[in-house]
C-alpha positions as CSV (number, residue, x, y, z in Angstrom):
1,X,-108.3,73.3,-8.3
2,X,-110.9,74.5,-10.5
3,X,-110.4,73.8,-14.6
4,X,-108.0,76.5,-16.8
5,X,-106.6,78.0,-13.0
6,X,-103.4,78.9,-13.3
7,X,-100.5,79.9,-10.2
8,X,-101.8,76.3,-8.8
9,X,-99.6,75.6,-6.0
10,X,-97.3,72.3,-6.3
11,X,-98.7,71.5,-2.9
12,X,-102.3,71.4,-3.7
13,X,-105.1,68.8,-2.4
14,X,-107.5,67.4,-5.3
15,X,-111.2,67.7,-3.8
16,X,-114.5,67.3,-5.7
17,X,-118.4,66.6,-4.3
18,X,-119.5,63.4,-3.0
19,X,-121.8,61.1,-5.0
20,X,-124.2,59.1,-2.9
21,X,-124.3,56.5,-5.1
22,X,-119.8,56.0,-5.0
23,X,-118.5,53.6,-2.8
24,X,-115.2,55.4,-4.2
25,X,-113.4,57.3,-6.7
26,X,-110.5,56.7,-9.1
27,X,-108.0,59.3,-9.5
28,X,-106.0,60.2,-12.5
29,X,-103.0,63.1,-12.7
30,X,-101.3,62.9,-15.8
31,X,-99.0,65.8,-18.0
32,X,-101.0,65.1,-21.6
33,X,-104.7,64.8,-21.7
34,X,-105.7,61.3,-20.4
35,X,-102.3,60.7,-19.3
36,X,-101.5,59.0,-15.7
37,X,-97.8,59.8,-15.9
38,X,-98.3,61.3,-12.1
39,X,-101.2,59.1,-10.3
40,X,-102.7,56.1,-11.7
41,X,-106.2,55.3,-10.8
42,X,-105.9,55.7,-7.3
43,X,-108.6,54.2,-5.1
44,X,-110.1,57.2,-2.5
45,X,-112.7,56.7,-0.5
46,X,-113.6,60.3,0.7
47,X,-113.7,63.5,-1.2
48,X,-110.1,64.6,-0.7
49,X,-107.1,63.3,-2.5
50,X,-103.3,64.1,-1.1
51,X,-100.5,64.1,-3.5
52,X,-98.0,61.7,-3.2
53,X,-95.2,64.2,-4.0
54,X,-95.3,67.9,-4.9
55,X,-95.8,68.7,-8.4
56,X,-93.4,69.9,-11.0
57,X,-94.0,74.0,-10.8
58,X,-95.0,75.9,-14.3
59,X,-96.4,72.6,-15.7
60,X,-99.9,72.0,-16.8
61,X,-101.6,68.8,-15.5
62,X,-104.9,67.1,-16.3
63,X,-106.9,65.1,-13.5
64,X,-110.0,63.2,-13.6
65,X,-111.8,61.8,-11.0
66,X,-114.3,58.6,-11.4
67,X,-117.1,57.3,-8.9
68,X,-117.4,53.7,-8.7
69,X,-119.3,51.5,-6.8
70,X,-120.4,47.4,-6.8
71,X,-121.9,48.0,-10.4
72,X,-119.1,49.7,-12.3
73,X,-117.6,53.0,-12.9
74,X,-119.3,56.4,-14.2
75,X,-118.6,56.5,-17.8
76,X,-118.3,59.6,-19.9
77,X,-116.4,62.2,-17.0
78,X,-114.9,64.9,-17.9
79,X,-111.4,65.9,-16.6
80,X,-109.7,69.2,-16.0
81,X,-106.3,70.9,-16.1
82,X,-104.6,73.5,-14.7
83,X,-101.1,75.0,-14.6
84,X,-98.7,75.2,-11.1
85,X,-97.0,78.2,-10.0
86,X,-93.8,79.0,-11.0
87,X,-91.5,79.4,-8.1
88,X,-88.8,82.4,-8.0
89,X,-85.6,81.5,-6.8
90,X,-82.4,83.6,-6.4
91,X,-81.1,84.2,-10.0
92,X,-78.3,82.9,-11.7
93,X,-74.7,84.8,-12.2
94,X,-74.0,86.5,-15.3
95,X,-71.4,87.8,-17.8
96,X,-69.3,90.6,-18.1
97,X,-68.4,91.7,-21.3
98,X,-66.9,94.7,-21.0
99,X,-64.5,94.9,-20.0
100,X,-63.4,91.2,-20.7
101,X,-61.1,89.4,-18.3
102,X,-57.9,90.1,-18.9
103,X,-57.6,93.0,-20.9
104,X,-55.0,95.7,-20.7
105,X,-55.0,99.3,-21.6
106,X,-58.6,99.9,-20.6
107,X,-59.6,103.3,-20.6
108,X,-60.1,104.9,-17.0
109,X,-63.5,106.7,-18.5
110,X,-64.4,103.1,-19.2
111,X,-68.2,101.5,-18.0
112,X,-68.3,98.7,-16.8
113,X,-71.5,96.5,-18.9
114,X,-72.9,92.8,-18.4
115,X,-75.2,90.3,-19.8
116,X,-78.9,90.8,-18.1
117,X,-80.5,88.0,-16.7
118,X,-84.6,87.4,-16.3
119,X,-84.3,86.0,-13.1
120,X,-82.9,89.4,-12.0
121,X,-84.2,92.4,-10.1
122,X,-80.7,94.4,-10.5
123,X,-77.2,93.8,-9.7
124,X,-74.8,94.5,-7.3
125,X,-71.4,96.0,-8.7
126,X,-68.3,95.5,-7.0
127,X,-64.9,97.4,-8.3
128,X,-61.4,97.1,-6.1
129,X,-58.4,97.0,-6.2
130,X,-57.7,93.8,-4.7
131,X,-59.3,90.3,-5.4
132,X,-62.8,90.7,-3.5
133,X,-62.2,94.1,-3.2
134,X,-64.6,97.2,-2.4
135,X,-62.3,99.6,-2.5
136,X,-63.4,101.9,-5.4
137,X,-67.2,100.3,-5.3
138,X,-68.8,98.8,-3.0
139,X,-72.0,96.6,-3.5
140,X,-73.8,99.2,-5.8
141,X,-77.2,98.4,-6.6
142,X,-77.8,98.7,-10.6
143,X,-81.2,98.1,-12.1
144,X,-80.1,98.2,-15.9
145,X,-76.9,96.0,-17.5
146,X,-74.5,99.2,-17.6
147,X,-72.5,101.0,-14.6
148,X,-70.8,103.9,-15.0
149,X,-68.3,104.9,-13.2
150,X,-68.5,107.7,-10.1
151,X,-65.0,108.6,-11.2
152,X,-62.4,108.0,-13.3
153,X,-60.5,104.9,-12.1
154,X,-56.4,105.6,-11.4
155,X,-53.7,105.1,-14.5
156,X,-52.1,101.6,-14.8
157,X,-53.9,100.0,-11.8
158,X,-55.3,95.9,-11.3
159,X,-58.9,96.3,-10.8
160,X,-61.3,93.6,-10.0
161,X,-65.1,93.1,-10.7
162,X,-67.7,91.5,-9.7
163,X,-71.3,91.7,-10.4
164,X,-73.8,89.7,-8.3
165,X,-77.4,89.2,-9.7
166,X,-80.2,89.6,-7.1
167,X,-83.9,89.3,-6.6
168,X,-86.3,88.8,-3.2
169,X,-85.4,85.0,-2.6
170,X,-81.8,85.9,-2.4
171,X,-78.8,86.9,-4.7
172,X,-76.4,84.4,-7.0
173,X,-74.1,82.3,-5.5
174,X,-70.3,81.7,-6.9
175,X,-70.0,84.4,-9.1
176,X,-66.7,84.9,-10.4
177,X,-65.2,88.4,-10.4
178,X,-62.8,89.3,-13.4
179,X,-59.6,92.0,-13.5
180,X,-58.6,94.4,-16.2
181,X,-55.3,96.6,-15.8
182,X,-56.0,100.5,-17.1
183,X,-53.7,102.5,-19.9
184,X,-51.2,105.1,-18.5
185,X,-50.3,108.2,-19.8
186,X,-52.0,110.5,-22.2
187,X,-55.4,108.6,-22.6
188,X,-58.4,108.9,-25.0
189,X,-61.4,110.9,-23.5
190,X,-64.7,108.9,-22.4
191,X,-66.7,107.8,-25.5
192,X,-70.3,108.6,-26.2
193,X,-72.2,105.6,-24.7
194,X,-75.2,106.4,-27.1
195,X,-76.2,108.5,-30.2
196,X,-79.0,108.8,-32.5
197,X,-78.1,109.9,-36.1
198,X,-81.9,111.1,-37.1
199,X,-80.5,114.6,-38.4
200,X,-81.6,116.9,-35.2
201,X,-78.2,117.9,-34.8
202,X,-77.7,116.4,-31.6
203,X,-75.8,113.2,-31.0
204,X,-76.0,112.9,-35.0
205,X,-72.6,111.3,-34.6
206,X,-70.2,108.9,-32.3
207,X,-68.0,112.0,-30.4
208,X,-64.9,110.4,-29.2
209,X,-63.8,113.1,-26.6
210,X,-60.4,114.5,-27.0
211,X,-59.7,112.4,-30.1
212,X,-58.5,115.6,-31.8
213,X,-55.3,115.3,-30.1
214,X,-54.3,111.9,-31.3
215,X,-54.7,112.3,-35.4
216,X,-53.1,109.2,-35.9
217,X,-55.8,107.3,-35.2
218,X,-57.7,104.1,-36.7
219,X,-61.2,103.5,-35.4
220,X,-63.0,100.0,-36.3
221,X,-66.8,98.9,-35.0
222,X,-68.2,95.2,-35.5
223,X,-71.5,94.0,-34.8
224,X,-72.5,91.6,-32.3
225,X,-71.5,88.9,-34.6
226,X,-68.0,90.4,-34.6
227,X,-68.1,91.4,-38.1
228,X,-66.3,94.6,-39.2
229,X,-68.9,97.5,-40.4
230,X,-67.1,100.8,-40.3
231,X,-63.5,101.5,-40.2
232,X,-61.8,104.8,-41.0
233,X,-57.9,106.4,-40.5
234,X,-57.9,109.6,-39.1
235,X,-61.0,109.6,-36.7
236,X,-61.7,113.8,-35.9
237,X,-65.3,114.2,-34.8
238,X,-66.3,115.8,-37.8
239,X,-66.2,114.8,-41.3
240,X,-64.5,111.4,-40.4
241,X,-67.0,109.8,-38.0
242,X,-69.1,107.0,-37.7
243,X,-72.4,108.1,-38.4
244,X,-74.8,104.6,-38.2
245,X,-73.8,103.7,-41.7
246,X,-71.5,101.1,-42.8
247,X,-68.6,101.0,-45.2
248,X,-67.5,97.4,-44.5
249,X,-69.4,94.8,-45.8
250,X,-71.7,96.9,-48.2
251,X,-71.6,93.9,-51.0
252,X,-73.7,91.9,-47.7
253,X,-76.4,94.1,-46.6
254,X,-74.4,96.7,-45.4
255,X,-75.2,100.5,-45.4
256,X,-77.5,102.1,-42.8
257,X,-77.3,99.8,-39.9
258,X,-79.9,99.1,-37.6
259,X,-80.4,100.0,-33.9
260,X,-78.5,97.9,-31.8
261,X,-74.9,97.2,-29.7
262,X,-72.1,97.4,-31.8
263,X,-68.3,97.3,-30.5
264,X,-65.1,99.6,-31.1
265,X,-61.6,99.1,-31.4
266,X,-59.8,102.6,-31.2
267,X,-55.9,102.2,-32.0
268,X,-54.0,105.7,-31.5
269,X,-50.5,106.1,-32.2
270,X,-47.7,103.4,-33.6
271,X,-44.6,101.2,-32.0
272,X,-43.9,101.6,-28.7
273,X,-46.5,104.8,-28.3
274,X,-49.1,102.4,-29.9
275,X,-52.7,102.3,-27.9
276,X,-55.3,100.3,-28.5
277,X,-59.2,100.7,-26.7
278,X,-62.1,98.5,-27.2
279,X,-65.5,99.1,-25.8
280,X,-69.2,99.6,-26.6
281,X,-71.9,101.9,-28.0
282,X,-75.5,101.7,-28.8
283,X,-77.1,102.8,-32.2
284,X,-80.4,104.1,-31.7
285,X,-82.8,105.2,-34.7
């Protein structure tokens, strides 16, 4: 390779010009400057020099190469470095957080949301209702880290998900799917995945469909950290609403909050008529 080349491949020859005057040439790879962690001083007679091994990919390495002959070595070479490829391969799985395994009551408006990964060109989203199950979806590509649903799913039905990270050397192998069971009965209308409180009078507020019909109501949201920022009794979509500001943990740097994910709790009713729904929404200033 030629010196500062990057995309190198791990595979590469070494090759340089011939001196008349070498009966030889010692070669040097090392990963520091003057290092010889990789080749030490390897006699080669011709021009060409074979790796032993392949390299390590997306590492930088530094090679000289000194002509010698009956009266000593060249003194005062320079060497080079340069920077191998870094191979793709097929992504690793990832995490779904919402819903979480296990939970209960889940809305049947619910989306279904995931940790991304880098690796990743998209994802493909499973939903059944059976373990391994394609029933209700069936290997739907998803570019982003949020699928919602065609329809809603059925009242107090076992689904199972899986979502399978994928890019062009191949998808991610042993992913493990996870189940949630979905509330019955009068149920809580989809929330508003998004909104931007900037005063245009659109989306200046999070609208929790239908929540007019259930005024006994307690609504909390926590940051990513899981801290409480806003909680209110009595939830109605118009004075009583969560607006991007905080009135938990004001005395810490509370107040207007910044864009971001934040997650709900929504309880509705008491005893045995009690409902609780958790979920997701995303602040955006």
């Amino acid at each position: 390779p030629q010196n500062g080349d990057t995309e190198v491949s791990i595979h590469t020859d070494i090759s340089w010009n011939t001196r008349a005057e070498a009966e030889g040439y010692y070669v040097s790879i090392g990963t520091t400057s003057g290092g010889m962690d990789f080749v030490s001083r390897q006699q080669v007679s011709g021009n060409v020099f074979t790796l032993p091994r392949p390299l390590e990919e997306h590492t930088t390495y530094y090679v000289s190469v000194i002509p010698y002959n009956g009266e000593g070595e060249a003194e005062g070479c320079t060497e080079i470095s340069f920077t191998t490829e870094t191979l793709l391969t097929a992504p690793p799985c990832t995490t779904i957080n919402m819903p979480q395994n296990g939970d209960t009551e889940v809305g049947i408006h619910t989306d279904i949301s995931w940790n991304t990964r880098a690796e990743a060109e998209g994802y493909y989203v499973s939903i059944g209702t059976t373990s391994g199950g394609m029933d209700f979806v069936g290997r739907q590509q998803v570019s982003g880290n949020v699928f919602t649903l065609p329809r809603p799913l059925e009242e107090h039905t076992t689904y199972y998900v899986s979502v399978i990270p994928y890019n062009e050397q191949g998808e991610a192998e042993g992913c493990t799917e996870i189940s949630f069971r979905t509330q019955g009965g009068a149920y809580i209308g989809k929330t508003q995945y998004g909104f931007s409180p900037n005063g245009d009078g659109i989306r200046d507020f999070w609208e929790i469909e239908g929540f007019e019909n259930y005024p006994e109501n307690s609504v909390s949201v926590f940051n990513r950290w899981g801290d409480l920022v806003f909680q209110v009794e009595g939830y109605d979509n118009r004075s009583r609403v969560f607006t991007g500001e905080a009135n938990k943990l004001t005395g810490l740097g509370g107040g207007r909050l910044p864009s971001g994910t934040y997650f709900f709790r929504i309880h509705t009713g008491h005893g045995n008529s009690s409902r609780e729904v958790k979920g997701f929404l995303v602040l955006k200033r």
